[in-house]
N, C-alpha and C positions, 0 to 999 in steps of 0.2 A: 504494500500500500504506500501509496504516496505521502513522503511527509510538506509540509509548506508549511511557512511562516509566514504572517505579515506584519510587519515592522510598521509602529507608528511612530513619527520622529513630528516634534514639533520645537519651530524655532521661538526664540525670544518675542518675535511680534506676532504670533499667536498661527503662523504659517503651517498645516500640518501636509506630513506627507504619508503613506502609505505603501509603502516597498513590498511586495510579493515575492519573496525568496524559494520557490522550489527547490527545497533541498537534497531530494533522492525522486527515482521511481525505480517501480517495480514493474516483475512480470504481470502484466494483465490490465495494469493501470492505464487509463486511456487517454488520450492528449489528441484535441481539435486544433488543427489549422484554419485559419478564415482569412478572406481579407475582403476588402473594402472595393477593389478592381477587378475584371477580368482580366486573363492570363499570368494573373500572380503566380508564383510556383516557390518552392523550394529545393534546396539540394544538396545533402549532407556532405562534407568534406570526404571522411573517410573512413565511419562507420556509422549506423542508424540503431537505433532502439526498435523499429520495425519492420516486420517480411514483407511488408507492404510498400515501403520504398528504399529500394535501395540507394547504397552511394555511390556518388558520383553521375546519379539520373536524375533529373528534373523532376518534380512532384507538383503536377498541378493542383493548385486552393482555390477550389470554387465558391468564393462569395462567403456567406455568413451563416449561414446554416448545412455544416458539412457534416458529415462523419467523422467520430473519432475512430484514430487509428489505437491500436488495443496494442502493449508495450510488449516485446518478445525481450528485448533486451536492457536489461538493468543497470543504470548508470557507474552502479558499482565495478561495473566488468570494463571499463572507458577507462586511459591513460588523465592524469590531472593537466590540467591546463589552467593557464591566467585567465581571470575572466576579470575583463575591464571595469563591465559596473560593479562589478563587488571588488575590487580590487584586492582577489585573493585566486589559488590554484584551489580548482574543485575538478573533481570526475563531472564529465559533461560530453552531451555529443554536440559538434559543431554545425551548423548550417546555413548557406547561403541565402538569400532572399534574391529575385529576380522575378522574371517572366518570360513564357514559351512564346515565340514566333508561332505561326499559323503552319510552321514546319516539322514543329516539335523544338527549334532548338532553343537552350537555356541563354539568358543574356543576365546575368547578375547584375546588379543593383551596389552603386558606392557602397563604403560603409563595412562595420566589420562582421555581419549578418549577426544571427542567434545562436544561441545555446539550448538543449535541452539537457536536465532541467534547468529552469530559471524562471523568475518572476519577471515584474516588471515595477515602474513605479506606477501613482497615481497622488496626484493632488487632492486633498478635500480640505472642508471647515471642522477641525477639530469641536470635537464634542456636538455636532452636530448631525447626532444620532435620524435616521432613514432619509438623509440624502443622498444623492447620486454624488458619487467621486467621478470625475472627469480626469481625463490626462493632462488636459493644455489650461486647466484653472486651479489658481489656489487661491484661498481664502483665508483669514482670520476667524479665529476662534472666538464664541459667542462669548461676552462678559457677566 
């Protein structure tokens, strides 16, 4: 089973943030891709947590309501690596972000792609219990 953390950090002027740490998976555990574009895709470096895509082939993510793919392979069994937003070596698989031409082929995308596992962050208003957290907004915490 998956463990996950999420980290609330709030600064001096009341700024909260909300970090999503994925910090293992297991077998069976299951993880959705989506995205927000057609011909999104992914494409792992040089090993997958799934039989469903392998490395080094493009995985196309169809939009927002996908399938998750169900974990064959447990993070534990991955070499460690630096992972920039945490700025620490964890077991992780590595994968590109990009999009498939109408040919099949993959075109990566700047940027240092993802990691599975891994969270992400998200902005919210501290103590500001059944709001939506957003990514691109932070707030101030209610006095």
């Amino acid at each position: 089973m998956a463990e996950i953390e999420y980290r609330i950090t709030v600064d001096s002027d009341g700024n909260a943030i909300v970090t999503q740490d994925v910090l293992s998976i297991d077998a069976n555990d299951r993880i959705r891709f989506t995205s927000n574009i057609s011909g999104a895709a992914i494409q792992f470096d040089e090993d997958s947590p799934f039989d469903a895509v392998a490395p080094g082939r493009a995985f196309p993510v169809m939009g927002t309501n996908t399938v998750p793919l169900a974990v064959k392979k447990p993070n534990a069994s991955t070499p460690r690596r630096f992972i920039p937003g945490f700025q620490e070596e964890r077991k992780a698989f590595h994968f590109q972000c990009g999009q498939v031409d109408s040919e099949g082929h993959f075109f990566r995308w700047e940027g240092p792609g993802g990691f599975t596992p891994l969270g992400g962050l998200r902005a919210g208003t501290a103590g500001a219990a059944g709001k939506s957290l957003r990514k691109d907004v932070s707030h101030k915490k209610s006095k």
